[in-house]
TORNU-415066 format. One record per residue (C-alpha): chain; x, z, y; residue in three letters. Coordinates in Angstrom, 3 decimals, decimal comma, padded with zeros to 6 digits. Layout:
BEGIN
ATOM unit       c1       c3       c2 code
ATOM    A        X        Z        Y  ala
...
END
This chain:
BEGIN
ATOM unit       c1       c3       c2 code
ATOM    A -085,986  054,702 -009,304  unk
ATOM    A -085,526  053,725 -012,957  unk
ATOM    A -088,092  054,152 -015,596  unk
ATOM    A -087,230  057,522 -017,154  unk
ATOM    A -087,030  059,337 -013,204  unk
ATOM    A -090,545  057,430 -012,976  unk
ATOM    A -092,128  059,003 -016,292  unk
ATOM    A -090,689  062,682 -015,626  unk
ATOM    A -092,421  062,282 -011,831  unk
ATOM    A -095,089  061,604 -014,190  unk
ATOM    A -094,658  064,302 -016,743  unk
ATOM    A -093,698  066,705 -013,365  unk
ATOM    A -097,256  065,921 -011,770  unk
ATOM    A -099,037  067,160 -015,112  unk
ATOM    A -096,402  070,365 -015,605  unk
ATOM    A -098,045  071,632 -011,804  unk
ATOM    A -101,532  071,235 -013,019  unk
ATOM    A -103,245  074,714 -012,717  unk
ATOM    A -103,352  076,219 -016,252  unk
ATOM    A -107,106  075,950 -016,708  unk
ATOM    A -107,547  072,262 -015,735  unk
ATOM    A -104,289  071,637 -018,023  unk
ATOM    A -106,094  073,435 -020,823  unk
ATOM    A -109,038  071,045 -019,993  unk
ATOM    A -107,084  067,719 -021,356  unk
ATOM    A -108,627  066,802 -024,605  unk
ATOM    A -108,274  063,521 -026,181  unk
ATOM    A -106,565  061,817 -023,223  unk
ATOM    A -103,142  060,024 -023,217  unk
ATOM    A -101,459  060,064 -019,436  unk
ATOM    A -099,019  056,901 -019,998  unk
ATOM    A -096,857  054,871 -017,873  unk
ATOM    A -097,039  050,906 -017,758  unk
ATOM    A -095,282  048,307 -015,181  unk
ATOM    A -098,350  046,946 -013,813  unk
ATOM    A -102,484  046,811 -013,859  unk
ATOM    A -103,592  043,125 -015,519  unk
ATOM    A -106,608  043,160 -013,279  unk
ATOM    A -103,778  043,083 -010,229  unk
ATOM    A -100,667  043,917 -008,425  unk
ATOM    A -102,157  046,212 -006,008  unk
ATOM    A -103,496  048,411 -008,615  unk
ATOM    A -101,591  052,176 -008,300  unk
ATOM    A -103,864  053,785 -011,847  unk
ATOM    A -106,515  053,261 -013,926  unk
ATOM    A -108,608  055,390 -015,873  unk
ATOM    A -109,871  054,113 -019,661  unk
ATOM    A -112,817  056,113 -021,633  unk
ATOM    A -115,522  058,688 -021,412  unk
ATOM    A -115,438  061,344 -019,032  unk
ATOM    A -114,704  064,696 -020,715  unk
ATOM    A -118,221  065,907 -019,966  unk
ATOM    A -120,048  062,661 -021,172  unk
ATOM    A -119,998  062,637 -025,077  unk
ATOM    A -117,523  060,692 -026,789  unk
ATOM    A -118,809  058,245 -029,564  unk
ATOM    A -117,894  058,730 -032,763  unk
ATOM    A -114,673  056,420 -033,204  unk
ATOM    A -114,259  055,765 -029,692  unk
ATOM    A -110,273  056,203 -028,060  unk
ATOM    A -109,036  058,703 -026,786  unk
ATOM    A -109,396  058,063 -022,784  unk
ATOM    A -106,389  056,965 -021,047  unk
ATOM    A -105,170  057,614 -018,247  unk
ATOM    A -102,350  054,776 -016,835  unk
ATOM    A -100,178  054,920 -013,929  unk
ATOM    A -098,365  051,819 -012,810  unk
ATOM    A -095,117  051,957 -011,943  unk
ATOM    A -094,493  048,880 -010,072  unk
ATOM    A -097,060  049,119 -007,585  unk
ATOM    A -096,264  052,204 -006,837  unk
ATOM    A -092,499  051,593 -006,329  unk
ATOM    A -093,456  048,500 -004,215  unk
ATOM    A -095,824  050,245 -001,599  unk
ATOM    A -094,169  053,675 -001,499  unk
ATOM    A -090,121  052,430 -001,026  unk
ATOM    A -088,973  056,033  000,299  unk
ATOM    A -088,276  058,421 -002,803  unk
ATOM    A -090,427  061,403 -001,647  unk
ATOM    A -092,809  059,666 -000,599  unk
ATOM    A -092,918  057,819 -004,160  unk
ATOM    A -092,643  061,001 -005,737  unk
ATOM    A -095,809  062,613 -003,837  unk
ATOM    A -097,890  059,196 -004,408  unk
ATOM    A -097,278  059,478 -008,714  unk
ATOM    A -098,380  062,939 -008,191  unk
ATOM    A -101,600  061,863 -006,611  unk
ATOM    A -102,183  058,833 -008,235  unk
ATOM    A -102,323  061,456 -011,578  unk
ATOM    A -104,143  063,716 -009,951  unk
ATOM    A -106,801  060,619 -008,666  unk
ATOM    A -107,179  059,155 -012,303  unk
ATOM    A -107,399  062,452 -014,309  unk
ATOM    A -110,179  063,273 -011,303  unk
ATOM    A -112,301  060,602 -013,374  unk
ATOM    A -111,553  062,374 -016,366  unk
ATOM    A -113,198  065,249 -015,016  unk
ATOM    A -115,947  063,259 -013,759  unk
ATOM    A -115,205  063,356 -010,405  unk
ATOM    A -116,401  060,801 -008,065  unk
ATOM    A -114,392  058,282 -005,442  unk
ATOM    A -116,219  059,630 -002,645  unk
ATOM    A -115,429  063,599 -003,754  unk
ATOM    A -111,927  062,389 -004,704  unk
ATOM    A -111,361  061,525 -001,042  unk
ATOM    A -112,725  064,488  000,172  unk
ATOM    A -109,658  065,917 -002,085  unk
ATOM    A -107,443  064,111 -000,899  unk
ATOM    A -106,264  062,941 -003,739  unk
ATOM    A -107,135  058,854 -002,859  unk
END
């Protein structure tokens, strides 16, 4: 899969987000980046304050990041890529929302 079909799986995953969680994203950047620097094995990260926690004054935005290599290494069969972005979006903006790991499992989203 090349970079752009990567992003829209990215930008596809955030289009199906239910219309009041979508309306919930403020001051946070989803991007797209080859790999994690703390390792090859990481799939996302999430950067920042949860949106319930207050923001300092000058802080970033949070970020969410997905990494594409990882992803494409571990998940080989297209669907099966496609399905992982979706939940590896659906994982990190989880923090966003303050969710927990153990409550993100329960989701399913891990």
């Amino acid at each position: 899969m090349d970079e752009h079909e990567f992003e829209e799986h990215v930008r596809a995953a955030l289009d199906g987000l239910p219309e009041d969680i979508a309306r919930g994203l403020e001051n946070v950047a989803v991007v797209v980046e080859d790999e994690s620097p703390a390792g090859p094995a990481i799939l996302g990260s999430f950067f920042g304050y949860p949106r319930a926690e207050r923001t300092p004054p000058g802080a970033l935005p949070a970020k969410v990041v997905v990494y594409r290599r990882p992803l494409e290494a571990a998940f080989p069969d297209p669907k099966e890529l496609e399905r992982q972005i979706r939940v590896t979006v659906l994982h990190e903006l989880a923090h966003y929302f303050g969710i927990d790991e153990q409550r993100i499992a329960e989701l399913g989203y891990r």
